[in-house]
N, C-alpha and C positions, 0 to 999 in steps of 0.2 A: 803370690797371685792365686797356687790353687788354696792355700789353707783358705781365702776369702772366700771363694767360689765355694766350697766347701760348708764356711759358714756361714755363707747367706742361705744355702739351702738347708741348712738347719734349722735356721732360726723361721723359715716359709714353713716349713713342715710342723715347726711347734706352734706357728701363728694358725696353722690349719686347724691343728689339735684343739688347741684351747678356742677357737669362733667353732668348733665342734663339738663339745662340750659343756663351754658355757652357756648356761639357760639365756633365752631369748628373749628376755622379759622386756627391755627396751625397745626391741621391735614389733613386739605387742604391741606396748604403749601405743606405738606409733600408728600401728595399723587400724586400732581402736577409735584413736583420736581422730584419724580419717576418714574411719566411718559414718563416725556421731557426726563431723559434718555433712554428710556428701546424706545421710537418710531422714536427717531434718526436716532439707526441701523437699524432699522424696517422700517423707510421712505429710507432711503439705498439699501437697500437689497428689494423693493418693484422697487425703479424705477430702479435698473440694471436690475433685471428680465423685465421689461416694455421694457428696453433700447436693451434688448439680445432678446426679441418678434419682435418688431418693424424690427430691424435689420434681424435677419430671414425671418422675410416675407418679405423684400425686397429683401433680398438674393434673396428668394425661388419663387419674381413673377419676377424679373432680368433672371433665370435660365430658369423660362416658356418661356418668351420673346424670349430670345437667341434660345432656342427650336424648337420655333413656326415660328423665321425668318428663322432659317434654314431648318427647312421643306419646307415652302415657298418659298425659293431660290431651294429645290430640285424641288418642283411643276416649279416655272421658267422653270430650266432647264429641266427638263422631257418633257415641251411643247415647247420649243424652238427645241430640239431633234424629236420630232413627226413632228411637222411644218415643218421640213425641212429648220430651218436659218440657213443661211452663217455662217462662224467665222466672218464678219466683223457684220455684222446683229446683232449673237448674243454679239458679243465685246459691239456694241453700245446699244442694248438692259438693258447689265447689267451696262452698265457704267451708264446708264440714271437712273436705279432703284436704283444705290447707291447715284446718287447727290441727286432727287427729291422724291425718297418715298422709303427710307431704311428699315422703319418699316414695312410697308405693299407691300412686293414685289409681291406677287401672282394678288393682283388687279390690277396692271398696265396690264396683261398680261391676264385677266379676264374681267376686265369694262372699257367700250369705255372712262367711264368719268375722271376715274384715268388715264387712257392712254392719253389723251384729255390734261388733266391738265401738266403730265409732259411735253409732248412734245410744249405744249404752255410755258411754262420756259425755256426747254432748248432752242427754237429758238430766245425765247426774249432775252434771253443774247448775244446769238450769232450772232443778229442784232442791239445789242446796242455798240457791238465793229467792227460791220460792216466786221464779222470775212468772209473771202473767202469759208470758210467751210459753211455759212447757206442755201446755194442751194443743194450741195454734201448731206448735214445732213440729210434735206428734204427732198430729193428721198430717202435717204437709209433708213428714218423711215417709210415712207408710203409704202417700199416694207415690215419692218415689220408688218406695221399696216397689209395689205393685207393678211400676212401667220399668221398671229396668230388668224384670223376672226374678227376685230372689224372695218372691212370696211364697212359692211355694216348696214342701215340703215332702219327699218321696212318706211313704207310710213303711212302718216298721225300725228306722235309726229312732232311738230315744230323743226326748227335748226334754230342753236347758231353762227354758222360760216361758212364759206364758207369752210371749208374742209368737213365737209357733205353734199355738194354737191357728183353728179356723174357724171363721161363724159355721152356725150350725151344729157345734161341739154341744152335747146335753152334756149337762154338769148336776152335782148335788151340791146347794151349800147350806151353812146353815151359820146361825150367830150364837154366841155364849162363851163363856171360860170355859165352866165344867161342861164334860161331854155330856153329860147326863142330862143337864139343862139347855142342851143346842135345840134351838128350835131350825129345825131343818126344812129344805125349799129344795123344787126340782127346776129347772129353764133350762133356757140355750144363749150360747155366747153369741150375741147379735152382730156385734163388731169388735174392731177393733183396733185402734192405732197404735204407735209407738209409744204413747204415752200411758193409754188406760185402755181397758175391756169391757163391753160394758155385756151383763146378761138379762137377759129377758126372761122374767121369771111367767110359771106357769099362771094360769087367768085361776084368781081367785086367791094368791098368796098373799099370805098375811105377811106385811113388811115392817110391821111396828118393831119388832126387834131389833131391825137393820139401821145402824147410827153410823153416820156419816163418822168416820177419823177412826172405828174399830177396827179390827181384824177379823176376816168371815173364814170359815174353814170350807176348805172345797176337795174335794173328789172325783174323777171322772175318769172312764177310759175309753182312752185311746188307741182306736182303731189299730189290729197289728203290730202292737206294740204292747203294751202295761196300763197298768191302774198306776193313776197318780193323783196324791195326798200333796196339799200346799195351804197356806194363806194367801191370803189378802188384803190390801185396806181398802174400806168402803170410802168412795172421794163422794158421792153423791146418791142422790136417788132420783130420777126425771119420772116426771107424771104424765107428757104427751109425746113420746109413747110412755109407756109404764118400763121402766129399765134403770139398772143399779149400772153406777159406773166404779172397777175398780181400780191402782196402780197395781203396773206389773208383779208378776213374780219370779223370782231368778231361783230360790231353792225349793225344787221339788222333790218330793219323796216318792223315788216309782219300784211300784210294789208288781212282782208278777205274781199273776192269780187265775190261773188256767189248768181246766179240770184236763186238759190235752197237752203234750207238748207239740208247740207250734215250729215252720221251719218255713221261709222264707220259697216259695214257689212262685216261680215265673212261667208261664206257658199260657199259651193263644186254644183259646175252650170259642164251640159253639153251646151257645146256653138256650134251650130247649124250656117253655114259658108253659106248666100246664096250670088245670083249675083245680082249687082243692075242692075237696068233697063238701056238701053241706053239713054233716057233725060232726068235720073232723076229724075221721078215721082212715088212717094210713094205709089199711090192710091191701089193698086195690091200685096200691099208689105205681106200680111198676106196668100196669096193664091200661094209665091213661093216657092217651092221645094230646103229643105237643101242639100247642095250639097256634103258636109263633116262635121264632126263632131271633136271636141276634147274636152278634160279637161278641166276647168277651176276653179278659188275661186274669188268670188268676196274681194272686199277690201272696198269699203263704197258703199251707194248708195242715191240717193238723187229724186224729182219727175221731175227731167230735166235730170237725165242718169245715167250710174255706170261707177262703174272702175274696172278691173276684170285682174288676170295674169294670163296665159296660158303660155304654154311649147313651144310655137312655133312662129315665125312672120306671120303676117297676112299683107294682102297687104291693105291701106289705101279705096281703091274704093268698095269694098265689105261691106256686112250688116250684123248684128249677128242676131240671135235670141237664146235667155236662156228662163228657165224655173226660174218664183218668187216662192219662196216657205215661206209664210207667218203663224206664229200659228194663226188662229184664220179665216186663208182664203185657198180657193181649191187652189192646185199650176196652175199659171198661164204663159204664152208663154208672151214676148217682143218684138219688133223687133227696135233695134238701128243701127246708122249710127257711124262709128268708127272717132273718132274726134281726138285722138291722139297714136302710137307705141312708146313706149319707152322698148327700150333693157336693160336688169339691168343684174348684175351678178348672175352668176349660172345656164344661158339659160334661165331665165325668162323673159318675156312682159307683162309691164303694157298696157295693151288697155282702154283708157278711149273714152267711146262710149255718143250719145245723143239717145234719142227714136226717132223711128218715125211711122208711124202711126198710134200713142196711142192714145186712146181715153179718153174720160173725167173720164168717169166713173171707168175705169183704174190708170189712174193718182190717181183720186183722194183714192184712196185703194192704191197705195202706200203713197200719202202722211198720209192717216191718221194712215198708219203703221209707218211712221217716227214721227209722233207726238205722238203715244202711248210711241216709245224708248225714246223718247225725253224729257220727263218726269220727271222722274227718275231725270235726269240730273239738269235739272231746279232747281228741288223742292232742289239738292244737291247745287247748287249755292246760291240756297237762304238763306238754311241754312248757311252757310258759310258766306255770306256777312254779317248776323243779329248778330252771334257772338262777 
């Protein structure tokens, strides 16, 4: 009895040994094979849940979207309604916002550049089918552009086309290949729509050079900003009134050409209205009596003259005097000779004036006002270019 007892407990002790020992490779097996079933379902049931996330939030940002254009279509039409557009105005307005910017309706109707952009699509198509409608289309976008405000234009950012122009703009153009044989003409841009500009050339211009389907070379500058160099095609020429019609132009060449460096000046001037002298001699100019006064805001200023809008016209032969108001200097009196009237919308004049008789010591206090602003600007360019 005991040898048994004896060698049952051997033979446990060696059964330990060896299930201690022996690699576990079949209990892998096992453990493996009951994984791969049990994470099948479990890989199942993990990506429909993924698959029913996914899909929800697409629902749920599809529903924002829809949401958000049509709030936006209500902004549309609430500002279309205020503005005062036609039903043909608003027809076309909505029409343009479902071909070219469906998603984003309220910008067309908010930013010049969205606005800008469709209406550069819509007339390119309807000038690549040479469709009768892209004159009509023209007028009837630029009276919306007009009532929804994105006519106008601050003075000083650079322009992209010739539809940011304004009537009233004097222009040089002239017709020919070679420069040497342009016969050259001075006018003013009388209007303008979406589609074409038309200008009003000075009384007495010879227009026989001018052929309808050429290209006129043009010139002009613009207030506060640069000289710019462009074409154009001649679409027409009208005899009652006397006026050349042309298509847009999108590339312009803008040259700066300024005996001063200019710098962007904002400030509220009283402008002081005196009379010039009958031969025109300056020498006195500091000793005459303002004759009337009005409002003004300067718009840049430079150490050769400013540019300044007032609420009123002023007649070209008369002299200003304003008050400089400098940080860092006493405010000081001017006295300028008015170099150009230009009428802009909303009853304001741009009057860009030259000095005259300023002295050095003057001068040079503004210009060294202009090179403290000037600064800034530089150091920011520079940085930028080392980038």
């Amino acid at each position: 009895m005991f040898r048994r007892v004896v060698a049952a407990g051997v033979n446990a002790g060696a059964k330990r040994v060896r299930d201690r020992d022996m690699p576990n490779t079949a209990l892998f097996y096992i453990i493996s094979d009951t994984d791969t079933r049990l994470l099948a379902p479990v890989a199942l049931v993990c990506v429909f849940f993924i698959a029913v996330a996914i899909v929800s939030e697409i629902s749920r940002q599809r529903m924002r979207t829809r949401a958000r254009i049509r709030g936006e279509w209500d902004v549309v039409r609430k500002v279309s309604s205020e503005k005062g557009l036609s039903a043909d105005e608003q027809g076309l307005l909505e029409r343009l916002i479902r071909r070219y910017s469906p998603r984003a309706p309220v910008s067309v109707v908010t930013v010049r550049q969205s606005f800008d952009a469709c209406v550069s699509a819509c007339l390119g198509e309807l000038d690549k089918i040479n469709s009768p409608e892209f004159e009509t289309t023209g007028a009837l976008l630029r009276d919306v552009r007009d009532r929804i405000g994105l006519h106008y234009l601050p003075f000083g950012p650079s322009i992209r086309s010739t539809r940011e122009l304004h009537a009233s703009q004097p222009v040089l153009f002239a017709a020919g290949i070679d420069q040497a044989d342009r016969k050259g003409a001075r006018g003013l841009i009388s209007d303008i729509t979406e589609a074409v500009f038309y200008v009003t050339p000075e009384e007495g211009t010879n227009l026989e050079a001018f052929t309808p389907g050429n290209a006129v070379h043009f010139s002009l500058w613009r207030e506060d900003d640069a000289r710019y160099a462009f074409q154009a095609r001649l679409v027409r020429v009208e005899s009652d009134p006397v006026r050349l019609a042309f298509r847009h132009a999108v590339s312009l060449n803008r040259m700066q050409s300024r005996e001063y460096y200019r710098i962007g000046f904002e400030q509220s001037a009283s402008v002081g209205i005196l009379n010039a002298s009958v031969d025109g001699s300056d020498d006195d100019v500091r000793l005459r009596p303002v004759v009337t006064r009005t409002r003004g805001r300067f718009t840049n200023l430079s150490a050769g003259g400013f540019a300044i809008l007032i609420p009123q016209p002023v007649p070209r032969q008369v002299l200003l005097r304003v008050t400089l108001q400098f940080d860092g200097f006493e405010p000081f009196d001017v006295e300028a000779r008015i170099v150009s009237v230009l009428s802009l919308p909303g009853g304001q004049y741009l009057v860009r004036a030259s000095y005259v008789g300023i002295s050095e010591d003057v001068r040079d206090r503004i210009t060294r006002f202009i090179f403290r602003r000037q600064q800034p600007l530089l150091h920011h360019a520079d940085a930028a270019s080392g980038e």
